[in-house]
C-alpha positions in Angstrom: 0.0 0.0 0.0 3.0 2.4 1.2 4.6 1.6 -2.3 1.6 2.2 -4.2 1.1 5.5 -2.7 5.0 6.4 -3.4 4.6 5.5 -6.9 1.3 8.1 -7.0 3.1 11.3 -5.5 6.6 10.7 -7.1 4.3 10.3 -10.9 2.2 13.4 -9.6 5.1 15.3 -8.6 6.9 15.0 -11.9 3.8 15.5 -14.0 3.8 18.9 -12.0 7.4 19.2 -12.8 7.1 18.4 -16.4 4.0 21.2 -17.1 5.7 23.7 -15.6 9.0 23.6 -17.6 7.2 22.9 -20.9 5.0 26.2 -19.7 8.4 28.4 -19.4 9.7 26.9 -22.9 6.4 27.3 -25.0 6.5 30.8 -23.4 10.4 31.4 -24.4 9.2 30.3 -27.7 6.5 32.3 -28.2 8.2 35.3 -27.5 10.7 34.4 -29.4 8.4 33.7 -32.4 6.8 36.8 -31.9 9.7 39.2 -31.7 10.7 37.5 -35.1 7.1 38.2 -36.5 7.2 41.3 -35.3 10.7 42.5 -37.1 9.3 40.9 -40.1 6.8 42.8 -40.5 8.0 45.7 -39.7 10.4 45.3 -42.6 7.6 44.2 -45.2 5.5 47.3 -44.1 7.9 49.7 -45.5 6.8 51.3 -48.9 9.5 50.8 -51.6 11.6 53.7 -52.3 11.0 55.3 -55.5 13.7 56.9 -57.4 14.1 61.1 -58.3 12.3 61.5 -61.9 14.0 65.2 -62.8 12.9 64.3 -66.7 9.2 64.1 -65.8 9.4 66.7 -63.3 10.6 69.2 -66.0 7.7 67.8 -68.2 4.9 68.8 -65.7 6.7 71.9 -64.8 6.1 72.9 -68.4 2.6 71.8 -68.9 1.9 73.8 -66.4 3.9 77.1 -67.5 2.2 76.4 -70.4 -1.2 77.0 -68.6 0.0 79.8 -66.4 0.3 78.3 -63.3 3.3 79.3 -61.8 2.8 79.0 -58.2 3.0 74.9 -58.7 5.9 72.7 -57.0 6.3 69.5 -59.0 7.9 66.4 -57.3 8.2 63.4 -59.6 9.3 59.8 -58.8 9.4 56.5 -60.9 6.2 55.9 -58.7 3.9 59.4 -59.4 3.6 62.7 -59.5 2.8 65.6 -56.1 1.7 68.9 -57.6 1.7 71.3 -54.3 1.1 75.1 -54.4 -1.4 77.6 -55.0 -3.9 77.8 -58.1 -6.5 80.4 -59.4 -10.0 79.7 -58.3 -11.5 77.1 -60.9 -8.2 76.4 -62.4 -7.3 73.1 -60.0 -9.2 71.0 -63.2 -7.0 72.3 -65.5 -3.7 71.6 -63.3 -4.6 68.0 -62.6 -5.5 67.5 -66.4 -2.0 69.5 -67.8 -0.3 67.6 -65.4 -1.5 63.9 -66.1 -1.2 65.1 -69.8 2.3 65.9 -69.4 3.2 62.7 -70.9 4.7 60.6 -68.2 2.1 58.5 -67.6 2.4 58.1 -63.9 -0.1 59.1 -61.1 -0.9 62.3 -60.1 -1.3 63.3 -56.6 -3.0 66.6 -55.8 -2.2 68.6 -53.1 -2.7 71.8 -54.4 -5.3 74.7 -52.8 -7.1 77.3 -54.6 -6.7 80.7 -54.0 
């Protein structure tokens, strides 16, 4: 009986044992699995870089001369086009249109304000 009752608490004792130090290590683990998660997708969350377009930039720049809007900063990338600045009340239309126009096919983001 003595025996039997030995054999019990020493097979509970290491069950307890043995949850408790697979608890710590699935924990360790998941930490560990989450830090990695975490730095990837930190680094998939970037937006490529797009490269300086000076070509298409001048392009724009002209379109819009052309129009007589002068008070227009162009920035171009491989990616699109910013037009930022001031325009003439009921001119922003004819911006946008000179600017996607301009013949670099690209897309055109406004942030210009009329005046």
């Amino acid at each position: 009986m003595k025996i039997k009752f030995l054999a019990i608490l020493c097979l509970a004792m290491l069950s307890v044992m043995a949850g408790c130090k697979s608890a710590t290590n699935a924990n360790l683990a998941n930490a560990n699995a989450n830090a990695s998660m975490n730095a990837n997708a930190n680094m998939t969350m970037r937006p490529p870089m797009a490269a300086a377009d000076p070509a298409a930039e001048a392009a724009v720049k002209a379109a819009l001369a052309k129009k007589g809007l002068t008070d227009v900063t162009v920035q171009a990338t491989s990616a699109e086009i910013t037009l930022r600045g001031t325009v003439p009340k009921g001119k922003l239309t004819e911006a946008m249109m000179a600017a996607s126009e301009a013949g670099v096919n690209r897309k055109v983001t406004n942030q210009l304000t009329e005046k």
